[in-house]
N, C-alpha and C positions, 0 to 999 in steps of 0.2 A: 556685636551686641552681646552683652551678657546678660543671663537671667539669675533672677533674685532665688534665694534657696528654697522656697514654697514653691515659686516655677516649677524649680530643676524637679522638685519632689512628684512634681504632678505627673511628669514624662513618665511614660510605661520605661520598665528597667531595661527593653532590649535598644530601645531609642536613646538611652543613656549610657548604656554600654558600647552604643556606636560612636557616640560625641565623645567620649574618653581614651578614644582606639587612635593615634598616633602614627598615622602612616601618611602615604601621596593621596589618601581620599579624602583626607581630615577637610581641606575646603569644602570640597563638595558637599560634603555634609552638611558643613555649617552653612552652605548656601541653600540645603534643603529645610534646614530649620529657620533661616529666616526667612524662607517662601510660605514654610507653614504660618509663621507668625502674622507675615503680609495678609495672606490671605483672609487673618483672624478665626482662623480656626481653632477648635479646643485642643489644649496643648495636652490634654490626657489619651485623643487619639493620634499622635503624633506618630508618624513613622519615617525613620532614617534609615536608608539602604547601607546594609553592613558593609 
């Protein structure tokens, strides 16, 4: 799932800085942001584990 650029803008910068970050936890991440998403929570208190 990709999110549109007002989305991405809305993520606080350290949650954005993790989805950008390139390693063996890159999944994982993106399976915490589309848990956030499920959830329907605001994507401005979004948190991704670094």
């Amino acid at each position: 799932m990709y999110v549109c650029g007002t989305c991405w803008a809305s993520f606080p910068e350290a949650a954005r800085r993790a989805l950008n970050h390139r390693d063996n936890r890159a999944l994982l991440r993106l399976r915490e942001l589309h848990h956030h998403i499920d959830l329907g929570l605001p994507l401005a208190q979004l948190e991704i584990t670094p």
